[in-house]
Steps between C-alpha positions, in 0.01 A plus 500: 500500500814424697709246336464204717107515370618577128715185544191276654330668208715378228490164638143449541473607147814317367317162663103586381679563139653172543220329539253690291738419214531109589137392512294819410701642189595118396345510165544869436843450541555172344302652210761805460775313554652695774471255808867540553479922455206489762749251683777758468316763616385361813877343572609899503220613713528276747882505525481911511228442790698305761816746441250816519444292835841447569614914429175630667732571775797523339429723247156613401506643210653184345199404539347706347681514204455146433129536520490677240744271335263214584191747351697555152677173488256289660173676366632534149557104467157472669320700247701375237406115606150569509446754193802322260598887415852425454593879508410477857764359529740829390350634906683200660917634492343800727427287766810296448730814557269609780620129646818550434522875609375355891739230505784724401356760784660221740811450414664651804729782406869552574598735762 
């Protein structure tokens, strides 16, 4: 997949998640508790999506990288939101270094 279509990928599915979680998953959530995790988890995913977008170009295995940060960060506060298994939760700092490892890729070296 080149990473201009990973990108439109992570978008699409940072947006359906959005929306499945504001009128579909409602009560689920509301239920659990973890409206703002589900919340927290799409904030990430969508954020990582537009600057996958942005280093598609750039640099493409940034984006790459923080897909995967979006599917251990992300996807680990999804589960977690919908099962209320809090040791889901242990998965998440994976895809938070994974984040932080592609925005540290672009700090633009000394020569």
């Amino acid at each position: 997949m080149s990473s201009s279509a990973l990108a439109a990928f992570l978008g699409f599915t940072g947006v359906a998640f959005g929306a499945f979680g504001a009128h579909a998953l409602k009560a689920t959530l509301a239920a659990h508790e973890t409206t703002a995790v589900w919340q927290t988890a799409v904030l990430y995913h969508l954020v990582h999506a537009v600057a996958s977008l942005w280093a598609s170009e750039r640099r493409p295995m940034v984006g790459r990288i923080w897909a995967a940060g979006v599917l251990f960060f992300s996807g680990s506060l999804y589960a977690l939101a919908l099962t209320n298994v809090k040791i889901l939760g242990a998965i998440t700092p994976i895809g938070g270094v994974l984040f932080l490892v592609g925005w540290a890729m672009l700090v633009p070296s000394r020569k």
